[in-house]
Biopython code that builds the backbone (N, CA, C, O; Angstrom):
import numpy as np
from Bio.PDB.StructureBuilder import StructureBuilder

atoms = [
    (1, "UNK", "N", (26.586, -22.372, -2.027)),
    (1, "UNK", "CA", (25.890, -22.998, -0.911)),
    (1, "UNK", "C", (25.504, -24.422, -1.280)),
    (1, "UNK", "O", (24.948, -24.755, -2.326)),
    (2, "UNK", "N", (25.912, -25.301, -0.175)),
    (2, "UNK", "CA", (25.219, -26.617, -0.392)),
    (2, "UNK", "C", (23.903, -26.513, -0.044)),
    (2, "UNK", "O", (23.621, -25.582, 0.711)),
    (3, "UNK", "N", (23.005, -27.256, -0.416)),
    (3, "UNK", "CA", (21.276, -27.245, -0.330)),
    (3, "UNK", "C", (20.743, -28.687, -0.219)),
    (3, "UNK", "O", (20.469, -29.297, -1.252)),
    (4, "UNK", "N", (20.608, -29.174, 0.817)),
    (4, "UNK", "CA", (20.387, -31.018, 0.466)),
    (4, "UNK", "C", (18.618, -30.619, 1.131)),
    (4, "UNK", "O", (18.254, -29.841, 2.012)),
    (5, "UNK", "N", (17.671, -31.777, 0.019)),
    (5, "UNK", "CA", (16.634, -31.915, 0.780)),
    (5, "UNK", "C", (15.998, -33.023, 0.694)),
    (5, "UNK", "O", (15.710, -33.633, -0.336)),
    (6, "UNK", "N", (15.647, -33.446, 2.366)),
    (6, "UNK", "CA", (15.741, -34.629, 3.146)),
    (6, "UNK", "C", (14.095, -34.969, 2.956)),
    (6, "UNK", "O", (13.470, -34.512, 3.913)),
    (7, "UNK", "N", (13.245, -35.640, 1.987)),
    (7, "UNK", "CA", (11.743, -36.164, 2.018)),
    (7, "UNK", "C", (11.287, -37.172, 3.252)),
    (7, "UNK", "O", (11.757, -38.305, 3.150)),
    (8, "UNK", "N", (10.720, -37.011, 4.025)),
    (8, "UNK", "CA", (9.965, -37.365, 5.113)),
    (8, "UNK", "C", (9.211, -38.393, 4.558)),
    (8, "UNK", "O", (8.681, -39.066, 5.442)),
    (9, "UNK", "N", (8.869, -38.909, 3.018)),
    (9, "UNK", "CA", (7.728, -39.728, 2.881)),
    (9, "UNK", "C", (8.940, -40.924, 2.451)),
    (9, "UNK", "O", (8.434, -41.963, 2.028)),
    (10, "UNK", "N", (9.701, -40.919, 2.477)),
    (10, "UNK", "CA", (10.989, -41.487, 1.772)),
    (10, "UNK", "C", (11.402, -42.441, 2.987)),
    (10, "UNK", "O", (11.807, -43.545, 2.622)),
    (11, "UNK", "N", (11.366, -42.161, 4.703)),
    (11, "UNK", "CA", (11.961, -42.979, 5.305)),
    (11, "UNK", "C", (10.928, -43.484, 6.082)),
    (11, "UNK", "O", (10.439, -42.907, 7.053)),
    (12, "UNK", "N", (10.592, -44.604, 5.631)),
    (12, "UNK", "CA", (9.557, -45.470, 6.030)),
    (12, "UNK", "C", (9.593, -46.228, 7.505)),
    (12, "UNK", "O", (8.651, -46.650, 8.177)),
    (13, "UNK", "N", (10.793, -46.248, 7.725)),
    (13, "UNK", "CA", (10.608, -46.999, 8.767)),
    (13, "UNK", "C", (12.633, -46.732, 9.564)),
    (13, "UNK", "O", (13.614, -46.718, 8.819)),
    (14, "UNK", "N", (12.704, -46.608, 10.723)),
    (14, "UNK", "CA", (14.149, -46.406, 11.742)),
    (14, "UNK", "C", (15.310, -46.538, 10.465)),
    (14, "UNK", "O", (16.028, -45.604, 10.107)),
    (15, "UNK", "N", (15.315, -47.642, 9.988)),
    (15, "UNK", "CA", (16.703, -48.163, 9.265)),
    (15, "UNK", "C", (16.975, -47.572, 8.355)),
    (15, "UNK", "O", (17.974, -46.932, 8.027)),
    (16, "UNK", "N", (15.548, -47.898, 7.668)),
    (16, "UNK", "CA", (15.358, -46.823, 6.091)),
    (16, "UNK", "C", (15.628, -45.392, 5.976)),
    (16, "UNK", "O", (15.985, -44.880, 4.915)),
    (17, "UNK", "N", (15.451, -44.714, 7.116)),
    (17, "UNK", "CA", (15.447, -43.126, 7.368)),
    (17, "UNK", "C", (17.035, -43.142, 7.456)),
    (17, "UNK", "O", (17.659, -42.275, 6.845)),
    (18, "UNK", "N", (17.670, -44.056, 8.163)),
    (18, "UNK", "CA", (19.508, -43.462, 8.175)),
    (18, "UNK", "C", (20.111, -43.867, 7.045)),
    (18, "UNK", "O", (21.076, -43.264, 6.576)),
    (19, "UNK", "N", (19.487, -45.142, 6.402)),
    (19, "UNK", "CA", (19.976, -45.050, 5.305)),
    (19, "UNK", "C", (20.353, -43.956, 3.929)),
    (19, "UNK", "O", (21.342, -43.509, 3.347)),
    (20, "UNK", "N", (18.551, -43.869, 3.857)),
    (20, "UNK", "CA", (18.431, -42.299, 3.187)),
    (20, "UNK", "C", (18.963, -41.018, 3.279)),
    (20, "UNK", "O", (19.195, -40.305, 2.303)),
    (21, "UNK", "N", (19.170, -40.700, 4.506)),
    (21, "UNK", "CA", (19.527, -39.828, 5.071)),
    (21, "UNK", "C", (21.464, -39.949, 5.253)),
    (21, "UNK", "O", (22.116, -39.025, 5.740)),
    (22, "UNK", "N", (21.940, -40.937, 4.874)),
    (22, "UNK", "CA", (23.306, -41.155, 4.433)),
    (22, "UNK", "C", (23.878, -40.994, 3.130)),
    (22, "UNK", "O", (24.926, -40.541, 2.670)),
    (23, "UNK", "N", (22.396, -41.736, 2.512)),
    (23, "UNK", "CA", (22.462, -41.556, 0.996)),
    (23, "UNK", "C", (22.959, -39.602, 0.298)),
    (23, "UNK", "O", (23.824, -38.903, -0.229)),
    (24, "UNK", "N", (21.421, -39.663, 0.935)),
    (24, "UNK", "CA", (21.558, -38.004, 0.599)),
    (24, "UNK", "C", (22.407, -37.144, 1.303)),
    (24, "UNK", "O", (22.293, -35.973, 0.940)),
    (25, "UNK", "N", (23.118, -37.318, 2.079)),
    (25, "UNK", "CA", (24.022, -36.366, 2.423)),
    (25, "UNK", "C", (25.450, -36.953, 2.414)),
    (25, "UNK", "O", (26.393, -36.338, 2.912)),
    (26, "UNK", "N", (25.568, -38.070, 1.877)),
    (26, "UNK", "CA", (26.789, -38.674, 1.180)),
    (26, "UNK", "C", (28.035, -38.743, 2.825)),
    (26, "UNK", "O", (29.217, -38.412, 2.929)),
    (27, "UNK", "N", (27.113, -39.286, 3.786)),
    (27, "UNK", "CA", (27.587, -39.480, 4.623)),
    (27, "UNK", "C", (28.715, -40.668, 4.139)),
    (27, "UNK", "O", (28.659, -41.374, 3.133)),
    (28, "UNK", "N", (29.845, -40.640, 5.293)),
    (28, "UNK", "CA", (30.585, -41.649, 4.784)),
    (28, "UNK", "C", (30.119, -43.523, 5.007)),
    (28, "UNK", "O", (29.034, -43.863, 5.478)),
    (29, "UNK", "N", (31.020, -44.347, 4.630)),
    (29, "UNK", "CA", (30.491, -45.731, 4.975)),
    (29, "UNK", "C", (30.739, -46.228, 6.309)),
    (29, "UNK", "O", (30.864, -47.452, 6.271)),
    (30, "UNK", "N", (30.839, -45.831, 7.284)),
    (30, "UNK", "CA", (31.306, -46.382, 8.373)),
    (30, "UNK", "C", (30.436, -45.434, 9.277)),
    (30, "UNK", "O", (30.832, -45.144, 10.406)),
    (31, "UNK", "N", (29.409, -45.016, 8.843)),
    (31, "UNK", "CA", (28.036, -43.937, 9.445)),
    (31, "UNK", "C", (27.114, -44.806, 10.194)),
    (31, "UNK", "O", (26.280, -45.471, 9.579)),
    (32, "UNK", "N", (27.203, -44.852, 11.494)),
    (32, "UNK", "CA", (26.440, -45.900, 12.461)),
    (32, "UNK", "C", (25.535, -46.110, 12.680)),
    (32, "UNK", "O", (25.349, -46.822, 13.667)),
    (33, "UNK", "N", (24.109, -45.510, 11.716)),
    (33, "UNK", "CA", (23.112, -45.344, 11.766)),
    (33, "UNK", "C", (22.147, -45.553, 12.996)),
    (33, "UNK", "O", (21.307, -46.424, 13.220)),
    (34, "UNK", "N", (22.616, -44.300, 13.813)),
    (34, "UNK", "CA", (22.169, -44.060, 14.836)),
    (34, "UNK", "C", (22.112, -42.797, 14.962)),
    (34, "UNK", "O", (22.855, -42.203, 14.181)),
    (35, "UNK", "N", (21.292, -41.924, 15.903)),
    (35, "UNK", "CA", (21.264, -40.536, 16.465)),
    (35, "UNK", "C", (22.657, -40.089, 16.755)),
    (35, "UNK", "O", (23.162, -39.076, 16.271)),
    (36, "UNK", "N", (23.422, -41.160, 17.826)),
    (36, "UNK", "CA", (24.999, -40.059, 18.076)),
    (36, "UNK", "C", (25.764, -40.091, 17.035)),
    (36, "UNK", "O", (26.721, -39.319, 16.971)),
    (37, "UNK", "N", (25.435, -41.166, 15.826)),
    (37, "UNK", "CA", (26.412, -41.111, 14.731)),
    (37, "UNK", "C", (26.332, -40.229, 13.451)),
    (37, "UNK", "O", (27.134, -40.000, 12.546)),
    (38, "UNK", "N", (24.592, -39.671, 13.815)),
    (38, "UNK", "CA", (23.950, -38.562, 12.720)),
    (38, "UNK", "C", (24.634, -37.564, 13.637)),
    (38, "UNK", "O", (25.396, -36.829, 13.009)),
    (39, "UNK", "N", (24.602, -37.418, 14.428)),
    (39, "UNK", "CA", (24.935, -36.008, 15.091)),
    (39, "UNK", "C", (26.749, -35.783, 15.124)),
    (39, "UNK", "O", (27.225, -34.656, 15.254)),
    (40, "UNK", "N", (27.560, -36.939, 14.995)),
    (40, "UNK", "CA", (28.607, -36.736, 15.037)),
    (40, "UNK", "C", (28.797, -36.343, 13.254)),
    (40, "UNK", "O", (29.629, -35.478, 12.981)),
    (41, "UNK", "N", (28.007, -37.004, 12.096)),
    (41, "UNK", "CA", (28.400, -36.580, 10.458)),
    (41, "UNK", "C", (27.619, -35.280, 10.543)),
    (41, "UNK", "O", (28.315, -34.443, 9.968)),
    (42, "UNK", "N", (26.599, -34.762, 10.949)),
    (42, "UNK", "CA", (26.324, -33.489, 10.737)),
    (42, "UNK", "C", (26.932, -32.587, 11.538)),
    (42, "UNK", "O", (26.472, -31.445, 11.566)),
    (43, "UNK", "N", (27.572, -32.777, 11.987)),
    (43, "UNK", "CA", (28.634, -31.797, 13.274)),
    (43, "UNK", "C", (30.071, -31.434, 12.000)),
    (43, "UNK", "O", (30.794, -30.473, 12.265)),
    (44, "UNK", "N", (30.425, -32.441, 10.407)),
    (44, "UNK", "CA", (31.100, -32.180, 9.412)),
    (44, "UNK", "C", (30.319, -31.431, 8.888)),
    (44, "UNK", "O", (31.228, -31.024, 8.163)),
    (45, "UNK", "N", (29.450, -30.833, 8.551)),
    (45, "UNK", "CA", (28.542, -29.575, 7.625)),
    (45, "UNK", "C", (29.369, -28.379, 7.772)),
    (45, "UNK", "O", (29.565, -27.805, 8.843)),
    (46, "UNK", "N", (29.994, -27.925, 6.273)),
    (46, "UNK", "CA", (30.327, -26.481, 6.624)),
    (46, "UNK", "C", (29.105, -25.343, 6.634)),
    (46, "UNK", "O", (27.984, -25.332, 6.126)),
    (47, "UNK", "N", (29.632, -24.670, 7.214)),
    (47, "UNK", "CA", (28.464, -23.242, 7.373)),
    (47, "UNK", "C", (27.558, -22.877, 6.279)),
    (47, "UNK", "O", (26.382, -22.572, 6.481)),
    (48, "UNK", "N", (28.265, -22.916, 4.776)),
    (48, "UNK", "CA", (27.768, -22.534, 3.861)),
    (48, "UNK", "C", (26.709, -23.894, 3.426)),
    (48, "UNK", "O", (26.710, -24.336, 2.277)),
    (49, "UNK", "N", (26.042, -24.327, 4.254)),
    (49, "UNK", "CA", (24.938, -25.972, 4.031)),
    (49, "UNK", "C", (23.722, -25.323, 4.438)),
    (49, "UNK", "O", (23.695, -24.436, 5.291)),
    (50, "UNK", "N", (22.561, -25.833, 3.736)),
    (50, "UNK", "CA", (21.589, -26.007, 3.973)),
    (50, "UNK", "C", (20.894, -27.000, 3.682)),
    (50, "UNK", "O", (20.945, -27.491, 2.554)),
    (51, "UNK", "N", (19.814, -27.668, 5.016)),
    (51, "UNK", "CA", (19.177, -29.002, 4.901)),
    (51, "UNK", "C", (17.886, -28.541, 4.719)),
    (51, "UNK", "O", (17.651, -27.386, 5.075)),
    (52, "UNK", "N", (16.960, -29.241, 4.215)),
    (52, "UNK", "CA", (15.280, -28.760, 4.556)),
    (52, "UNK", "C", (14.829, -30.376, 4.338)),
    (52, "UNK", "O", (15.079, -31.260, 3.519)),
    (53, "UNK", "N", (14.015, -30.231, 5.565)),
    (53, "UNK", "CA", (13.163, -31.331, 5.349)),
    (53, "UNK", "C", (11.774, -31.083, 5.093)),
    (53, "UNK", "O", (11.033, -30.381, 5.781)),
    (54, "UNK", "N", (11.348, -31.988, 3.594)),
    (54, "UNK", "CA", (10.137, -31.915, 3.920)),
    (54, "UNK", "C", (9.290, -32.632, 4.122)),
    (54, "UNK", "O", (9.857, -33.658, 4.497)),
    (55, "UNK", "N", (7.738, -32.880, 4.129)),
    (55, "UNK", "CA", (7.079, -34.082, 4.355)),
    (55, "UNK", "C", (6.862, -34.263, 5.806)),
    (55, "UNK", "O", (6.284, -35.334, 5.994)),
    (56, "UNK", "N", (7.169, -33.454, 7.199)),
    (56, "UNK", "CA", (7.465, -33.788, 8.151)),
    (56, "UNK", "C", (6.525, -34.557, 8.808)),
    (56, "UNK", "O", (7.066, -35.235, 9.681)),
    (57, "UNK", "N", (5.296, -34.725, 8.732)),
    (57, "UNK", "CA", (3.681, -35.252, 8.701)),
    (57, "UNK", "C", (4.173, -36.441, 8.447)),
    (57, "UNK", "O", (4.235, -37.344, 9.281)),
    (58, "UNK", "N", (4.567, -36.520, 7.235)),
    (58, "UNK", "CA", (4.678, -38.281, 6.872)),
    (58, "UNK", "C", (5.740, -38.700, 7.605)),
    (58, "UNK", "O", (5.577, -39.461, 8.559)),
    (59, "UNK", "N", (6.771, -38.312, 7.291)),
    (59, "UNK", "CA", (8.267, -38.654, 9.126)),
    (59, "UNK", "C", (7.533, -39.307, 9.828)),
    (59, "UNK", "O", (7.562, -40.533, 9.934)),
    (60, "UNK", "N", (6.417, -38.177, 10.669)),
    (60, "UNK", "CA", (6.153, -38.404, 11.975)),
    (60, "UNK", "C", (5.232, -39.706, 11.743)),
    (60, "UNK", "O", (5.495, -40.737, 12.362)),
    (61, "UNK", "N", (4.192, -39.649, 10.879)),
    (61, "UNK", "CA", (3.440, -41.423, 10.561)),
    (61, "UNK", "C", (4.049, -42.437, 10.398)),
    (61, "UNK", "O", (3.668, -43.545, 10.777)),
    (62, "UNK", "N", (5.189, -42.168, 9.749)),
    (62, "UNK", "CA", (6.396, -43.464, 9.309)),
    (62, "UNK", "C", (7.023, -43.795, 11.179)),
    (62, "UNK", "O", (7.176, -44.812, 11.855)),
    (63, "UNK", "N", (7.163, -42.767, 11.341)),
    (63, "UNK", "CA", (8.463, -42.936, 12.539)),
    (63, "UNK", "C", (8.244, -42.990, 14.111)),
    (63, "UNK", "O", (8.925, -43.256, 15.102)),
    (64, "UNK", "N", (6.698, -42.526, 13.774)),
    (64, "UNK", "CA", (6.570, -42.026, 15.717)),
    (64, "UNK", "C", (7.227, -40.955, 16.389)),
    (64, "UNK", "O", (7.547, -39.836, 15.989)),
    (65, "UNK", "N", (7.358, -41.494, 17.439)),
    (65, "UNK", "CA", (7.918, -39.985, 18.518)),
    (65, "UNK", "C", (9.651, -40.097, 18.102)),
    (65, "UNK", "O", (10.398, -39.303, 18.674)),
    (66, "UNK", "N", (10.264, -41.114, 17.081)),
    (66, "UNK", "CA", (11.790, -41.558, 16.830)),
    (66, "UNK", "C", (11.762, -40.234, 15.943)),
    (66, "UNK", "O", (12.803, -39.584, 16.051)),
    (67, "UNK", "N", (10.830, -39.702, 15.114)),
    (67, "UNK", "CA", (10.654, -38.638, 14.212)),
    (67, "UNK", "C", (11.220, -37.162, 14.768)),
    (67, "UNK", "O", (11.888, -36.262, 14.257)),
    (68, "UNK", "N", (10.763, -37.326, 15.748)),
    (68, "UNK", "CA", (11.013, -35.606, 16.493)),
    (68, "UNK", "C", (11.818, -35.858, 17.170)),
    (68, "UNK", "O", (12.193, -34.749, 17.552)),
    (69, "UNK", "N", (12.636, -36.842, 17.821)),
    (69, "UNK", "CA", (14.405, -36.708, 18.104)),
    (69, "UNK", "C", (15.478, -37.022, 16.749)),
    (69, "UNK", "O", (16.709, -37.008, 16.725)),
    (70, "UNK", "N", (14.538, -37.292, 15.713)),
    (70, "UNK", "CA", (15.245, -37.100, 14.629)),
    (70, "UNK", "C", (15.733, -36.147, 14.282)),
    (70, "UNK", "O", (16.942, -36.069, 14.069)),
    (71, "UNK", "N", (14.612, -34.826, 14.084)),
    (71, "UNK", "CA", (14.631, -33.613, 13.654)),
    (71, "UNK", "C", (15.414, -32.899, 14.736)),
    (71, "UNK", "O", (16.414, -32.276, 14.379)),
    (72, "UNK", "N", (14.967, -32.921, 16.443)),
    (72, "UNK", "CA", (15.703, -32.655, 16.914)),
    (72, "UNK", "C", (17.397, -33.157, 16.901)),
    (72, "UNK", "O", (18.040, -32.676, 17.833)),
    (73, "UNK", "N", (17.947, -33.798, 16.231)),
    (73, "UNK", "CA", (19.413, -33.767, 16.184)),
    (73, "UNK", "C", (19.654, -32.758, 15.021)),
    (73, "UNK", "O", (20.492, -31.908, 15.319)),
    (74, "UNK", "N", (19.081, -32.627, 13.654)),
    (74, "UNK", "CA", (19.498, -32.165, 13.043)),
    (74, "UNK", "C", (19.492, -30.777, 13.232)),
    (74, "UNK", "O", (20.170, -30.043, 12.513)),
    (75, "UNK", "N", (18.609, -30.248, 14.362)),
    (75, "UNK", "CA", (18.183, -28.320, 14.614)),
    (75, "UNK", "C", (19.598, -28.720, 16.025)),
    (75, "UNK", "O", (19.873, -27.610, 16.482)),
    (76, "UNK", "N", (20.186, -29.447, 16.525)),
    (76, "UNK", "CA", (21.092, -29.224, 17.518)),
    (76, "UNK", "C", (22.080, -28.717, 16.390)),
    (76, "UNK", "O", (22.448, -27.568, 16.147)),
    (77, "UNK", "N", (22.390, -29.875, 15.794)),
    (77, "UNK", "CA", (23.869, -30.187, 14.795)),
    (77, "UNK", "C", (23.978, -28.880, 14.202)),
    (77, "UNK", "O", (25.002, -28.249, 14.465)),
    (78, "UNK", "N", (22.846, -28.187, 13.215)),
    (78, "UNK", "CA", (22.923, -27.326, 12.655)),
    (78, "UNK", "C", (23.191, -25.729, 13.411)),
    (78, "UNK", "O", (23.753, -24.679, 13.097)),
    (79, "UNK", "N", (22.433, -26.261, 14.563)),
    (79, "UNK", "CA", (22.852, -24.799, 15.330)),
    (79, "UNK", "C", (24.503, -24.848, 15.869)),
    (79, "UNK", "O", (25.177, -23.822, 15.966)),
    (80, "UNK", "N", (24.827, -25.703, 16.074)),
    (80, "UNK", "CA", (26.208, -25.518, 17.167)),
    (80, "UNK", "C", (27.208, -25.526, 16.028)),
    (80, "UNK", "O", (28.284, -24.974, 16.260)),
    (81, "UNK", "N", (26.968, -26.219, 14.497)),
    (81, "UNK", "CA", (27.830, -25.897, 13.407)),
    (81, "UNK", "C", (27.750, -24.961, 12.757)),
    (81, "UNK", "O", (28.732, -24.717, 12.056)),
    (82, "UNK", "N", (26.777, -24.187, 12.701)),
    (82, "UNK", "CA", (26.270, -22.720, 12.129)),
    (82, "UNK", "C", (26.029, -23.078, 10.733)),
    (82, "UNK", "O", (26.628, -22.643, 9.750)),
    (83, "UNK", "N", (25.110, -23.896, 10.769)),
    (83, "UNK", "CA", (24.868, -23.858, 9.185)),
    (83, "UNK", "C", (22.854, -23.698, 9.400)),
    (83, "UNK", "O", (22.375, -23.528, 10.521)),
    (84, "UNK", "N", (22.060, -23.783, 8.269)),
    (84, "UNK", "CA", (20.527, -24.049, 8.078)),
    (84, "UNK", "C", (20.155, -25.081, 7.973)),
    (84, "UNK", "O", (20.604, -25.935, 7.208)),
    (85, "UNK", "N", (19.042, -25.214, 8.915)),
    (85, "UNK", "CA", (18.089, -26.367, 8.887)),
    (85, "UNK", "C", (16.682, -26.170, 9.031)),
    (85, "UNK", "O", (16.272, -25.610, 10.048)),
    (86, "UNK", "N", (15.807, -26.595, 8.058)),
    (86, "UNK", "CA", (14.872, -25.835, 8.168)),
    (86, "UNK", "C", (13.312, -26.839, 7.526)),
    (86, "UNK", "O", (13.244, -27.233, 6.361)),
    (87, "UNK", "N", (12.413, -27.041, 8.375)),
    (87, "UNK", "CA", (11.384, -27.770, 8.506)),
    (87, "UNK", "C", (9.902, -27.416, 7.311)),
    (87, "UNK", "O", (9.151, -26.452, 7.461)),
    (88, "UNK", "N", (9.806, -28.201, 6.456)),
    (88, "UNK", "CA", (8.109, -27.360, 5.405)),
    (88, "UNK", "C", (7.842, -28.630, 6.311)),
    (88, "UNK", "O", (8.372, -29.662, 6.722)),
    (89, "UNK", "N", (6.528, -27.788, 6.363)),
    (89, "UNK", "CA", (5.270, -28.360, 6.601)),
    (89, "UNK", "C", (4.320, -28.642, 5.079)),
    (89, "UNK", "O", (4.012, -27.994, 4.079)),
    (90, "UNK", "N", (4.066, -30.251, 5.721)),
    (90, "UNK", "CA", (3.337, -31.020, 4.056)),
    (90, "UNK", "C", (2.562, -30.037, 3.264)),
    (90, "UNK", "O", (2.883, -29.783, 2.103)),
    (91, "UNK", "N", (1.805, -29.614, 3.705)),
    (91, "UNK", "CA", (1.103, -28.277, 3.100)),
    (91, "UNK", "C", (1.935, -27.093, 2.295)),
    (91, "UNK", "O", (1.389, -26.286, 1.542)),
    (92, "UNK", "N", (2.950, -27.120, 2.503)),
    (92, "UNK", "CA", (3.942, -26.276, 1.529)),
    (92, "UNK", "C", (3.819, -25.103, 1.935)),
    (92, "UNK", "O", (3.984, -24.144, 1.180)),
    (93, "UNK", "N", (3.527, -24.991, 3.122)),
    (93, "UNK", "CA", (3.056, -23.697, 3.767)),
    (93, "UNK", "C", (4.288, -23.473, 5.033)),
    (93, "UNK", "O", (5.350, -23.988, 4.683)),
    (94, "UNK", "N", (4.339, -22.944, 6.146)),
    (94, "UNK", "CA", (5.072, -22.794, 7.534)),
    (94, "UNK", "C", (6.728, -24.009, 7.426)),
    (94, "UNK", "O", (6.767, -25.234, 7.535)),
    (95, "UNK", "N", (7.888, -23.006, 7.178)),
    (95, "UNK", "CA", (8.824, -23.761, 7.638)),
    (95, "UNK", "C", (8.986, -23.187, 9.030)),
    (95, "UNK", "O", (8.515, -22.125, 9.439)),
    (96, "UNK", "N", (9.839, -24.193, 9.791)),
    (96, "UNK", "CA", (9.908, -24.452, 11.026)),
    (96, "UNK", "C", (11.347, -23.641, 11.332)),
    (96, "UNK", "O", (11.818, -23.628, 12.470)),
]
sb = StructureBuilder()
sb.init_structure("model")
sb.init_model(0)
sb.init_chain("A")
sb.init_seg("    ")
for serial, (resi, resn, name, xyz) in enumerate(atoms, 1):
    if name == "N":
        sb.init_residue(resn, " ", resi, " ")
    sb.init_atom(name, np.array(xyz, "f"), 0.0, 1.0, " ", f" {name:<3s}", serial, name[0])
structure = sb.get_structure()
């Protein structure tokens, strides 16, 4: 199983988050750092992947309401590709 995990305190700000989020999932170079272009590289995830993000608290301080259509692409992508995606809460307590 692949296992990538995506830190929420890490993408500070729109640009920084696709960057990171290219970084770590070794998206390719021509990744448009945008929502339809995250949703078109995570639509490549084979089944056997799992993402977890954590930190989601800090996301949402870094990012605003851009935070939760963030997450929401990655719970679309992951569902319609059949792989895991799965949310801790900063507290290390309730994944999503």
């Amino acid at each position: 199983m692949n296992v990538f995990v995506l830190d929420g305190k890490k993408m500070t700000g729109i640009g920084e988050a696709h960057r990171y989020i290219a970084k770590t999932l070794s998206f390719p170079e021509y990744y448009g750092q945008n929502l339809d272009a995250l949703a078109d590289c995570l639509s490549e995830f084979p089944k056997n992947t799992c993402i977890v993000l954590v930190n989601k608290k800090e996301l949402e301080k870094m990012l605003g309401p851009y935070a939760r259509r963030l997450i929401a692409v990655f719970e679309y992508a992951a569902d319609e590709a059949g792989y895991s995606f799965a949310v801790c809460n900063d507290d290390g307590g309730d994944i999503n």
